[in-house]
C-alpha positions as CSV (number, residue, x, y, z in Angstrom):
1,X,47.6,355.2,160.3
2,X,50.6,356.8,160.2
3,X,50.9,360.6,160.9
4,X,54.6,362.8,161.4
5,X,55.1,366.3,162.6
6,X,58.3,368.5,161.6
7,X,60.2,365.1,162.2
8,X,63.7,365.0,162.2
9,X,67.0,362.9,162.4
10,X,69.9,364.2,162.7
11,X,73.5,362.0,163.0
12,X,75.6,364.7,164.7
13,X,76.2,367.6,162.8
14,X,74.8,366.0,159.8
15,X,70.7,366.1,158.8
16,X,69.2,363.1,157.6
17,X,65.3,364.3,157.8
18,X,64.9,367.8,158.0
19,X,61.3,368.2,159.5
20,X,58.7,366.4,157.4
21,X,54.8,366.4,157.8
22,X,53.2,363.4,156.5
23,X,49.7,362.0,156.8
24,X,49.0,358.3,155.6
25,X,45.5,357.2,155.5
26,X,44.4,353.3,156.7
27,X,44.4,351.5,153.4
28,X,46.0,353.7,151.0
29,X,49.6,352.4,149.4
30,X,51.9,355.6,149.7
31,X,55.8,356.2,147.8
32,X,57.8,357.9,149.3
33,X,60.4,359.0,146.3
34,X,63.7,360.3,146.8
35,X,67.5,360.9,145.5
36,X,70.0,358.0,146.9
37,X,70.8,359.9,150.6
38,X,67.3,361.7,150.7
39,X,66.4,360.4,154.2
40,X,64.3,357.6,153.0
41,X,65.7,354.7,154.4
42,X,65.9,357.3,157.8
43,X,62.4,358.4,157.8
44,X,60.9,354.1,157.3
45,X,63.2,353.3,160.4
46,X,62.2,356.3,162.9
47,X,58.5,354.8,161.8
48,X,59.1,351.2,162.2
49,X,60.8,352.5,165.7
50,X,64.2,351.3,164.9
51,X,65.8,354.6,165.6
52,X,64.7,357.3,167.5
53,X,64.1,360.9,166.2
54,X,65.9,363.6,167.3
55,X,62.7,366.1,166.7
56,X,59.5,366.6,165.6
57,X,56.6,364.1,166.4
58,X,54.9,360.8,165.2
59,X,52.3,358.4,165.2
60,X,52.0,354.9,163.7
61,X,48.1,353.2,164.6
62,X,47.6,356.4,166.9
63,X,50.7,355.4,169.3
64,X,53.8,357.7,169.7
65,X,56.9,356.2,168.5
66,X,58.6,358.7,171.6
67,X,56.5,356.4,174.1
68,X,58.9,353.0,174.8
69,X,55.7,350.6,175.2
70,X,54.0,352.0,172.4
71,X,57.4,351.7,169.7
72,X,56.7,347.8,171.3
73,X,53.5,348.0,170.5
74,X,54.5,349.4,166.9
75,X,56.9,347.4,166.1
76,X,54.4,343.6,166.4
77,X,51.7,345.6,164.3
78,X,54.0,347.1,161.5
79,X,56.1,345.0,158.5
80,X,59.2,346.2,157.5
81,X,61.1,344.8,153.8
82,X,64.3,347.2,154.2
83,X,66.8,346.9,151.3
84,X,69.4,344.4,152.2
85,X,67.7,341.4,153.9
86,X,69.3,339.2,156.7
87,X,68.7,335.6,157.2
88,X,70.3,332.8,159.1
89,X,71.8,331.5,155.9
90,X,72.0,327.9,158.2
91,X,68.5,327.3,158.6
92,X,65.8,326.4,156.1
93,X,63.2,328.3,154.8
94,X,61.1,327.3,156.3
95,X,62.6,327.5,160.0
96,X,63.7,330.9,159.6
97,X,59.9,332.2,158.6
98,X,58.8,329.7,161.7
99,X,61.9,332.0,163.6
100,X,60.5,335.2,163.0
101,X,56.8,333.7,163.5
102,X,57.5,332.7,167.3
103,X,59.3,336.6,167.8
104,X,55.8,337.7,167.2
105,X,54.3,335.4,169.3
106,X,51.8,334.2,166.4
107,X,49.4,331.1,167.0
108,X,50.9,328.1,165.4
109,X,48.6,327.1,163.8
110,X,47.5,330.3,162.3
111,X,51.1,331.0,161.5
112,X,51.9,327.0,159.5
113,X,49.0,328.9,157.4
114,X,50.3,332.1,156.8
115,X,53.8,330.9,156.2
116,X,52.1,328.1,153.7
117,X,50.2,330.9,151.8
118,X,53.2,333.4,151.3
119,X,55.8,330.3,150.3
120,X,53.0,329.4,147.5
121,X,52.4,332.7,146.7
122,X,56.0,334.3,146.2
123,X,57.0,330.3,144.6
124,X,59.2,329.1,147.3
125,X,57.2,326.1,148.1
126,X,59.5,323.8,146.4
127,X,62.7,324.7,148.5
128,X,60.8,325.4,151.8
129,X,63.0,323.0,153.3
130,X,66.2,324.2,151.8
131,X,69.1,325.9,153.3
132,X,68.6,329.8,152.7
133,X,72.4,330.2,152.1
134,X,73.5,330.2,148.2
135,X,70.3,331.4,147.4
136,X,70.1,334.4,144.7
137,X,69.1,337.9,145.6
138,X,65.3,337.3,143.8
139,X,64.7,334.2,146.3
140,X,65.7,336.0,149.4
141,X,63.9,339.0,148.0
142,X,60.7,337.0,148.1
143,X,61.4,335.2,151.1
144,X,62.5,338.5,152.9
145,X,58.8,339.4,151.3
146,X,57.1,336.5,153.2
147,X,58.6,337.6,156.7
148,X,57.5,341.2,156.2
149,X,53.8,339.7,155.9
150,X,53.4,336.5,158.1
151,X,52.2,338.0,160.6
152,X,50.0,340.0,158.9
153,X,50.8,343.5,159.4
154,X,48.6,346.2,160.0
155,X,51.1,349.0,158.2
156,X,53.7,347.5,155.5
157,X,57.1,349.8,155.1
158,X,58.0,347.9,151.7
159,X,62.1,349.5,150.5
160,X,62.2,348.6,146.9
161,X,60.3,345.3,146.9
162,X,60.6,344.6,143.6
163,X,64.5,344.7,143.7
164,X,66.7,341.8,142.0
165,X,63.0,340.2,140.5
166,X,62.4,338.6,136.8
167,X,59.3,340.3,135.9
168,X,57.0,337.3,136.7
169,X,57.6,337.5,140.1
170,X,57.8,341.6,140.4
171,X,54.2,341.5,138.8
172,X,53.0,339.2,141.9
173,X,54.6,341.5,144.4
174,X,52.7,344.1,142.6
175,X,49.8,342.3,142.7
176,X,50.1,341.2,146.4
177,X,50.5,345.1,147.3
178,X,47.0,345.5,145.5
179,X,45.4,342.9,147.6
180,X,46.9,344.1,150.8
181,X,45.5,347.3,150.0
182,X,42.4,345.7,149.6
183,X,42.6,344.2,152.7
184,X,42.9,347.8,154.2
185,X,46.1,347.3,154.9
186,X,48.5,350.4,154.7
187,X,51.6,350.5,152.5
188,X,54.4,352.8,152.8
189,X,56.5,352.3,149.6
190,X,59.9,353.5,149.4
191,X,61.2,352.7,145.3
192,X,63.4,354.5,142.5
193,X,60.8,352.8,140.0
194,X,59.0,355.8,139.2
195,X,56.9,353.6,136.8
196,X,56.2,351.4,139.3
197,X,55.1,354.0,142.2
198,X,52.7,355.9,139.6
199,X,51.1,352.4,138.7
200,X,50.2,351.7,143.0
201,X,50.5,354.7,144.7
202,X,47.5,356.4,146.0
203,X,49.9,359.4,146.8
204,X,53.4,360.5,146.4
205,X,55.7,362.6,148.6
206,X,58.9,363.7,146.9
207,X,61.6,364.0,149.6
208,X,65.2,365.5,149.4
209,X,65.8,365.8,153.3
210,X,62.5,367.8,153.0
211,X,59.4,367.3,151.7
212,X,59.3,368.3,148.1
213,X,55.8,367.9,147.2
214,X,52.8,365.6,148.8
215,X,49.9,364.6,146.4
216,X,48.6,362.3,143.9
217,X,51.0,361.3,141.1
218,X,49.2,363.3,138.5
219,X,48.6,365.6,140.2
220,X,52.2,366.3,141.2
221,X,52.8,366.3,137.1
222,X,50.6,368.9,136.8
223,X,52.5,370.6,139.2
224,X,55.5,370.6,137.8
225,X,54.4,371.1,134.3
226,X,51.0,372.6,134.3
227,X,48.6,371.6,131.4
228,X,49.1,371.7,127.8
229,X,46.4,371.6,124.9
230,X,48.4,370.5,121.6
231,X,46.0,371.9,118.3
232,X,48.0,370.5,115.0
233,X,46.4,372.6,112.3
234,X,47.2,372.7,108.3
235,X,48.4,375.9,109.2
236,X,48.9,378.7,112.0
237,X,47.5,382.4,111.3
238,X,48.7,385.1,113.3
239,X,45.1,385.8,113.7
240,X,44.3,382.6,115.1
241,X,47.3,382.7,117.3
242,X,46.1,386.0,118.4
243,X,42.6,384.7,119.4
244,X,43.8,382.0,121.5
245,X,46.1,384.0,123.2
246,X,43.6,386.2,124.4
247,X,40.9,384.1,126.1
248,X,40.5,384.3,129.7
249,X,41.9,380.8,130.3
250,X,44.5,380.4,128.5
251,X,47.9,381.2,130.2
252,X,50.2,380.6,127.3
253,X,50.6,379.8,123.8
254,X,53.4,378.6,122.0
255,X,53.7,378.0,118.2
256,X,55.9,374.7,117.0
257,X,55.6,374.2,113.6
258,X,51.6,373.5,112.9
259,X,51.3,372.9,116.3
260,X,49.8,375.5,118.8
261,X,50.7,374.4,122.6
262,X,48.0,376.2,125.0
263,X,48.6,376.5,128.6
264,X,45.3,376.0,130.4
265,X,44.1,374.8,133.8
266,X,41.4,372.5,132.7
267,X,41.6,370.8,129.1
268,X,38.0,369.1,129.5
269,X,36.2,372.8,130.1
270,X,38.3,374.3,128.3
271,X,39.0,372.2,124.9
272,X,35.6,373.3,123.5
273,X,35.7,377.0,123.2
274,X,39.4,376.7,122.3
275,X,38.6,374.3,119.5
276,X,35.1,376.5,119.0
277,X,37.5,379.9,118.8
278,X,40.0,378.0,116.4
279,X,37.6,377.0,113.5
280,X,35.6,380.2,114.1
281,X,38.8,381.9,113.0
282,X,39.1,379.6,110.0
283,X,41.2,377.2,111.0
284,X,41.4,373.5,110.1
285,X,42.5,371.5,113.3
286,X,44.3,367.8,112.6
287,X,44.4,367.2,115.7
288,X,43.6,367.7,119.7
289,X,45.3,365.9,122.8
290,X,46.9,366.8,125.9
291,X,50.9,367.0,126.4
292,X,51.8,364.2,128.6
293,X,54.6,364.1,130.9
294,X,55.7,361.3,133.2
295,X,56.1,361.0,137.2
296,X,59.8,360.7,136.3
297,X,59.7,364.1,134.0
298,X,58.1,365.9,137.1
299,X,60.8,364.0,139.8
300,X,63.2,365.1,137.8
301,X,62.2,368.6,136.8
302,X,61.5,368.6,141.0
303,X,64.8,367.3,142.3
304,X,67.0,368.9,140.1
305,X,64.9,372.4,140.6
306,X,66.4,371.9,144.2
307,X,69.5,371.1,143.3
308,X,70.0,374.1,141.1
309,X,68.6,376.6,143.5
């Protein structure tokens, strides 16, 4: 559905994007993570064709975003939540969402449902026929939430959706996401809630101007930290110590107090002739588990890798 080749934005001298490849399947909910001035915010707008890139190519639904009729075409089959929503603060609810409707020349009919749905979905119902000025950053969060779905959207760019929500209503946008990916709907999720992004995202690309790293959030953990066995034993032998360091698939062992911590590449083929090696060396094992890490211990450990080098 969406599909970008060595694109790039640059505001004069200055470079936004520096020549990304991305690939986003139909149906699959994708973050893309990133430092405050990462290109984020750039990247969602040369796809939603409200900017033009300055190099590279891409493709949203197999049309070119270069090609002026197809950006047209883009821009009626793609959503867009961006951070900072704007609304005619005048109008009701339920006229701007009617507003926006019309602009993409929806069927009445089908759109009094759709608008219905989302207003009783997001818990707007009650003030659909209130003025949208005075209302708190939540409200227009969800209401800025309806308008990026009324017209049901074929691709959904969605910049921190959960922003400014109690947690009632963040768990619905969370669910909602769900269900549009259900739906096959694709979701391209830009959010600092690393928790969050783990928790929905099919995949995860890491971008500082340039695409850190592209793949499934464990998988990007595992890239940043590898795999660690932890064995808590009564007590640590240099002669078991010795035996685990030299099997074939162990990388690394480190000794923390009765804890051995084994570098391997696979714990669940591995584990048993670790654990088999262990007691046949006379050791008396506590305890076996896997060292977790967090998407936010590998963003971290990722970003500031860049940073430093």
């Amino acid at each position: 559905m969406i599909e970008a080749r060595r694109l790039s934005r640059r505001f004069g001298d200055f470079s936004a994007v520096d020549s990304i490849d991305l690939e986003v399947g139909e149906g699959e909910v994708f973050g893309l993570l990133g430092p405050n001035g990462a290109g984020k915010t750039t990247t969602v707008r040369m796809l939603a064709c409200l900017i033009r890139p300055t190099g590279g190519a891409a493709y949203v639904c197999g049309r070119s975003v270069y090609d002026p009729a197809a950006a047209r075409e883009i821009r009626g089959m793609v959503g867009i939540l961006t951070e900072t929503s704007g609304f005619y603060d005048e109008l009701s609810v339920y006229k701007n969402l009617r507003f926006y409707a019309d602009l993409y020349k929806m069927d009445h009919q089908k759109a009094q449902q759709n608008i219905d749905y989302y207003l009783r979905l997001f818990d707007l119902w009650d003030v659909r026929n209130s003025r949208v000025a005075g209302f708190s950053k939540g409200m227009r969060q969800k209401l800025a939430l309806t308008r990026c779905l009324v017209h049901e959207p074929r691709v959904v760019f969605m910049d921190e959706p959960t922003s400014g929500l109690d947690p009632e209503s963040a768990r619905i946008v969370r669910d909602s996401i769900r269900s549009l990916k259900a739906e096959g709907r694709t979701i391209f999720l830009c959010t600092h809630n690393l928790d969050e992004a783990e928790r929905l995202c099919d995949r995860i690309a890491i971008l500082d101007k340039r695409i850190l790293s592209v793949d499934t959030p464990q998988r990007i953990k595992y890239s940043a930290y590898g795999r660690k066995v932890i064995v808590r034993l009564d007590c640590i032998s240099d002669r078991i110590a010795s035996i685990v360091h030299g099997m074939d698939h162990v990388r690394r062992v480190e000794s923390r107090g009765n804890d051995l911590l084994i570098d391997v590449d696979d714990p669940d083929t591995d584990n048993p002739e670790i654990i088999s090696a262990i007691v046949g060396a006379g050791g008396r094992i506590q305890y076996v588990g896997e060292q977790r890490h967090t998407l936010e211990d590998a963003y971290i450990k990722l970003v500031g890798d860049r940073v430093e080098h």
